[in-house]
N, C-alpha and C positions, 0 to 999 in steps of 0.2 A: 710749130708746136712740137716737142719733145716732151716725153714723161720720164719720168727715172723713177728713183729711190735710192734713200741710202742709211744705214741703219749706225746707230752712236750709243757706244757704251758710255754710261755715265756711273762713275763709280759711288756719286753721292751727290747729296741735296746741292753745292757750291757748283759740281760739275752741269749740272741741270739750269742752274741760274746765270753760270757763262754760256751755255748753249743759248737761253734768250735773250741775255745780251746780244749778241753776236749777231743773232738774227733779227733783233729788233732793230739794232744799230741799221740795217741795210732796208725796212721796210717803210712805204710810202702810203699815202692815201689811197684806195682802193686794193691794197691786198690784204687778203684774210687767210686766218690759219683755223684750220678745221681740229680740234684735241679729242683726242677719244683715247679713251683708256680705263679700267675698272676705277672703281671709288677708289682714293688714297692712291695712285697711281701716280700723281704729282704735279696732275694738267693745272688747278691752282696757283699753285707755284709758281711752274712753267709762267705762267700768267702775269702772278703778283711781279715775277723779277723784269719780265719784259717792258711793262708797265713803269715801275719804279725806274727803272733805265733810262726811260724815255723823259719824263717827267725834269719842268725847268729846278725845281724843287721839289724836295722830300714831299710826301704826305700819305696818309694809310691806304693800303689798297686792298680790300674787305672781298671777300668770297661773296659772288651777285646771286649765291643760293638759293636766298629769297626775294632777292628787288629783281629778279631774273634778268637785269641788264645793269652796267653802269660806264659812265664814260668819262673820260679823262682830255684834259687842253693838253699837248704837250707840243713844243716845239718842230715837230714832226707829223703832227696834225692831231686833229680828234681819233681818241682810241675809245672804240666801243668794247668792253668785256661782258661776253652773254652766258650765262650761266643757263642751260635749257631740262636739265633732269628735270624740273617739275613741270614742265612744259605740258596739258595735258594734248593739245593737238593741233595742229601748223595753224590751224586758223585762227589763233593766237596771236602769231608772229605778225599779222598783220600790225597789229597795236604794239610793239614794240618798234615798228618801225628799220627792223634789222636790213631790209633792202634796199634802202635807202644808204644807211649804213655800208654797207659789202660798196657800194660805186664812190665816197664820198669820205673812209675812214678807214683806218687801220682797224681791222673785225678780228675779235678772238673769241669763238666760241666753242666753250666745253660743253662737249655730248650733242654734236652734231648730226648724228643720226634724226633728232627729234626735226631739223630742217628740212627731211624730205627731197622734193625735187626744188625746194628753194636752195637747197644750197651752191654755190657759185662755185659754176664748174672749175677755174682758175685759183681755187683754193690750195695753200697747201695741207696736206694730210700730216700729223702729226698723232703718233700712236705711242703710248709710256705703257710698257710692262714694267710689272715688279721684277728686278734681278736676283739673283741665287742670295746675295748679300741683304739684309735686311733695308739698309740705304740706298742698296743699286737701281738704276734703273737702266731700259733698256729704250731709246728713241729711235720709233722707225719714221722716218719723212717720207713721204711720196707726193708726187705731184702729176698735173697731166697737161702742165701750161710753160712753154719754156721760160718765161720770165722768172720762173724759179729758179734754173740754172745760173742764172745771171746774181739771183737775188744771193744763195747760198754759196756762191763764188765769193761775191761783196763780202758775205760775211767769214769767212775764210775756211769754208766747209766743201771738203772735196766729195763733189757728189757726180764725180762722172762713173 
């Protein structure tokens, strides 16, 4: 096991949706990506383009705001997107079924804090600050599971 981090300028919304690209392109059944970052920050996005990425065909992929989960067939297995800000307390999560989820799907959950000690430890951390530019943004990844290394290598992100 190895942890790193590695920090990506993105100068705009397109730089942010080749970033998921990139990394979705490389991701399998049972890894989940942890998104934290203030409102408008871009974890949505981040999301919607990973998604669409994957996806055998086009189709909408709507903010789980309020269905607080939604999930997706795609070629590369079931993708769970969990939406948790309205989450009011883990014992919730029971009925959503998210742990199950984390062993058995690609997991992308914005506002991960609301997961507690459910969250999987093998997660990768992904953090979006607003940048000085009104479009910019700033993606910090961290992780504490080497298969990351492996995984953000695949997708051709130098994160030594």
């Amino acid at each position: 096991m190895s942890s790193g981090s590695v920090t990506i300028s993105l100068p705009g919304p397109e730089a942010t949706c080749n970033l998921a690209r990139a990394i979705g392109a490389a991701l399998a059944p049972g890894d989940a990506i942890l998104l934290s970052g203030d409102t408008g920050a871009g974890k949505t996005h981040f999301c919607r383009c990973l998604i669409q990425s994957l996806l055998a065909a086009p189709e909408d992929v709507p903010s789980p705001t309020f269905t607080l989960v939604q999930t997706y067939d795609t070629p590369s297995g079931e993708i769970w997107h969990a939406d948790l800000y309205r989450l009011g307390d883990t014992t919730e999560l029971a009925e959503l079924g998210l742990s199950d989820a984390f062993a058995t799907a690609i997991s992308l959950v914005e506002w991960p804090d609301r997961l507690g000690s459910l969250a999987p430890a093998n997660a990768l951390g992904l953090e979006l600050t607003a940048g000085d530019d009104p479009e910019a943004r700033t993606a910090r990844l961290s992780w504490s599971h080497g298969k990351w290394q492996d995984i953000l290598s695949r997708a051709q992100i130098d994160a030594t």
